[in-house]
N, C-alpha and C positions, 0 to 999 in steps of 0.2 A: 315193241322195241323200247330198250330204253334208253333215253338220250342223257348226259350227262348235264345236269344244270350249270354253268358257271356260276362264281360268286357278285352277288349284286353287287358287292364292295369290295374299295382295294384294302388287303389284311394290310399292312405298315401305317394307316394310321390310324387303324382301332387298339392294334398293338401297342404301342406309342402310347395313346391316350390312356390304355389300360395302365401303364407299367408308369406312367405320369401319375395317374388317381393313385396305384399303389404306395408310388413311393410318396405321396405327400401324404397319406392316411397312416403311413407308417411312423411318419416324421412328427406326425398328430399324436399316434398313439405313444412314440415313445416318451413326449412332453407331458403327455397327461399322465401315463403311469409315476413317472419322474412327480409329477406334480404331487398326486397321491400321496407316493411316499414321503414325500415333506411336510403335508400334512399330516399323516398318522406321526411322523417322527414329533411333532412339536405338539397335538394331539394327547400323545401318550407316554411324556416325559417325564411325568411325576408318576408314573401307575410302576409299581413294581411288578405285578404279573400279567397275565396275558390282557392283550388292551385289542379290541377291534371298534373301529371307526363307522362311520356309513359309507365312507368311500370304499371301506374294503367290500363290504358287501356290493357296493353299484359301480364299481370300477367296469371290471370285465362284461357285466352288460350293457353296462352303456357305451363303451367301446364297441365290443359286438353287433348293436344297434345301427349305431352311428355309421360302421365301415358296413354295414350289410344296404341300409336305403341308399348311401353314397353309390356302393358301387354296384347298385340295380339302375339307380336312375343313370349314373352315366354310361354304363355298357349299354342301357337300351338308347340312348342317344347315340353313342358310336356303333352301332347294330350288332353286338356281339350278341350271339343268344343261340342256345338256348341260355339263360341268365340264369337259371337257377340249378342247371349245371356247373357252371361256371363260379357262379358267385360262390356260393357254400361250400367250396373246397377251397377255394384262395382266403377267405375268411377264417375258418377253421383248423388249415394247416399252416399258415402265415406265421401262427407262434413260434411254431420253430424256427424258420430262417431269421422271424426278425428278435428272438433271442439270442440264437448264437453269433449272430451278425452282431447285437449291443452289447454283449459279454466281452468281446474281442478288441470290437474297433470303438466303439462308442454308437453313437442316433444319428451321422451321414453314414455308416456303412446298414446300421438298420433300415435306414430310406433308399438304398442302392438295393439291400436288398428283397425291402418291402416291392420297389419298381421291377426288380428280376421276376420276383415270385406272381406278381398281379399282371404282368407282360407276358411272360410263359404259358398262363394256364389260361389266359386268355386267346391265344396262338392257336391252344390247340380246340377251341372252339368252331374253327375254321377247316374242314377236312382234307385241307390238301397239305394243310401245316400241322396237324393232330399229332404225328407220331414227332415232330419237331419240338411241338411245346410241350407236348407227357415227358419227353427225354430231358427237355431240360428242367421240367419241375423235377423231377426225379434227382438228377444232380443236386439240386439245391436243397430238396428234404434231405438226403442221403449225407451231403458234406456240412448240412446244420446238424444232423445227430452226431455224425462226429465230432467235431467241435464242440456239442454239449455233452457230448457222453465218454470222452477220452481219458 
């Protein structure tokens, strides 16, 4: 027979904490990139042709980095898991919502929507709210390509 497990934990404050770590690793990353570019702009003022920095090179991995230990160690504190389900598509696909969210509105709507996108795909790590946090990642990939690709 098979019995049905409940969950050890109540999902709204894993949720929560995911979509909190999002949105402040968003609001991280959109200052560092911002950083970057200020750097290569002052960098590369005097170079008439094409000019690349070290940051252009270590940017996106250390970003990458950064947002991937962040948000293993705190999803395995808030018991989200499997974490490596989890983590490497909110990492990976996050480009898009938190561009087309910083093209638009600026770095609070990139941290609303860094917090949407790390809340959602953490939701659905939970199987009784699975089909709730795939529909809503899906909204947000789908209305970030819009808004970039329009």
């Amino acid at each position: 027979m098979n019995t049905h497990t409940t969950e050890p934990r109540p999902v709204v404050p894993g949720a929560i904490g995911a979509a909190v770590t999002g949105a402040v690793l968003a609001y991280g990353a959109v200052h560092f990139f911002s950083w970057v570019e200020r750097q290569n702009a002052q960098a590369c003022e005097t170079s008439d042709g094409l000019c690349w920095t070290w940051w252009d090179w270590a940017a996106v991995p250390l970003a990458l980095t950064t947002a991937l230990i962040v948000l293993m160690t705190v999803y395995k504190r808030l018991g989200i898991g499997p974490r490596a389900a989890v983590v490497l598509p909110t990492v990976l696909l996050a480009v898009f919502p938190l561009a087309a969210a910083r093209a638009d509105l600026g770095w609070w709507a990139a941290a609303l929507a860094g917090g949407a996108w790390a809340g959602s795909l953490a939701l659905a790590a939970w199987d009784r709210h699975r089909a709730l946090g795939l529909s809503a990642a899906a909204v947000l990939l789908l209305a970030s390509l819009v808004v970039l690709y329009r």
